[in-house]
C-alpha positions as CSV (number, residue, x, y, z in Angstrom):
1,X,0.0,0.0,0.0
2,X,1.7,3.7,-0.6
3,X,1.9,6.2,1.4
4,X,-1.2,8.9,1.2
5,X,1.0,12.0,2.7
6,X,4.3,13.1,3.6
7,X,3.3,13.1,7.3
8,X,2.5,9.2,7.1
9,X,6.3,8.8,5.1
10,X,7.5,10.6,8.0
11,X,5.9,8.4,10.3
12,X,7.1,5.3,8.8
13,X,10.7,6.4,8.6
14,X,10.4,7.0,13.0
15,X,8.7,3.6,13.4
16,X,11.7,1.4,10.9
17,X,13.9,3.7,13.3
18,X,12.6,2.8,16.3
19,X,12.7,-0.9,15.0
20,X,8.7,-0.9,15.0
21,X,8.1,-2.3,11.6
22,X,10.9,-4.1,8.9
23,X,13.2,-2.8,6.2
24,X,11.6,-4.8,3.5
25,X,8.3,-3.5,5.0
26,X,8.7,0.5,4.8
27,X,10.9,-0.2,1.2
28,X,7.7,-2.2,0.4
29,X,5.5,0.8,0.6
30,X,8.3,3.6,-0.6
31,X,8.7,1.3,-3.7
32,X,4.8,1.6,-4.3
33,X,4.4,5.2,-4.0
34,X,7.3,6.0,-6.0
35,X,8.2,9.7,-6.7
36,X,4.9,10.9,-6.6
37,X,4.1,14.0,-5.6
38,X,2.4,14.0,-1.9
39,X,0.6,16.1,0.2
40,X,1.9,17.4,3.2
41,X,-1.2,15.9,5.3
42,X,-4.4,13.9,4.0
43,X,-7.4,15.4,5.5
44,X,-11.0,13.3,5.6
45,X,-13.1,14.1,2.6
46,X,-16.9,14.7,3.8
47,X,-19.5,12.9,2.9
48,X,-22.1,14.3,1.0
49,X,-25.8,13.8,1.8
50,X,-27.9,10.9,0.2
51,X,-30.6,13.2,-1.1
52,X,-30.4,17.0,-2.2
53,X,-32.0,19.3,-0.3
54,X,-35.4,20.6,-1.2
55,X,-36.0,24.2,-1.8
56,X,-39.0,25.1,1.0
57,X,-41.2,27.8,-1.0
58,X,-45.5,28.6,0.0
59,X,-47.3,27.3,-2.5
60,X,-50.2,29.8,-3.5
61,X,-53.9,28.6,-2.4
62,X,-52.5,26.1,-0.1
63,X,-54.7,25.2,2.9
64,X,-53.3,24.9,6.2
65,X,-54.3,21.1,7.8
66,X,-57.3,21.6,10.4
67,X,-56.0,18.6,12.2
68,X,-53.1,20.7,14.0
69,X,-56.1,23.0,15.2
70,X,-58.7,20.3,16.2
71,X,-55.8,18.7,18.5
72,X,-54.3,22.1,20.0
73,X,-58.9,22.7,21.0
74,X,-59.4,19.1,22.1
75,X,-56.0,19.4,24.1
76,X,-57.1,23.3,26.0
77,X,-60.3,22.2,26.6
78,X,-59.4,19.0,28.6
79,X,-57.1,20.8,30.6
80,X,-59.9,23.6,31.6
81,X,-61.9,20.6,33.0
């Protein structure tokens, strides 16, 4: 697998130092990437949403539900008994 960034060759280089991972295992991955140019850090990329979002707009002659009303009366009126 390459490296992504400079940061993780950097990274790399102080683990093979510190003896935390193999030669052949650090020349594995600098032989992959090659001399390909790398950013200096990878950042996440962000996900975009599943559905695009829908432009909210009054529709003209549009009635307003009477349900909403009927349960804020029914809902006063039981708690003035």
């Amino acid at each position: 697998m390459p490296f992504k960034s400079q940061a993780q060759r950097r990274k790399f280089a102080e683990l093979l130092v510190k003896g935390e991972i193999s030669p052949e295992t650090f020349e594995e991955w600098n032989r992959e990437t090659g001399s390909a140019h790398l950013p200096e850090r990878v950042r996440k990329k962000k996900r975009s949403s599943a559905r695009p979002a829908r432009k909210s707009r009054s529709r003209a002659g549009s009635k307003r539900k009477t349900t909403t009303r009927r349960k804020s009366a029914r809902k006063s009126a039981s708690k003035r008994r």
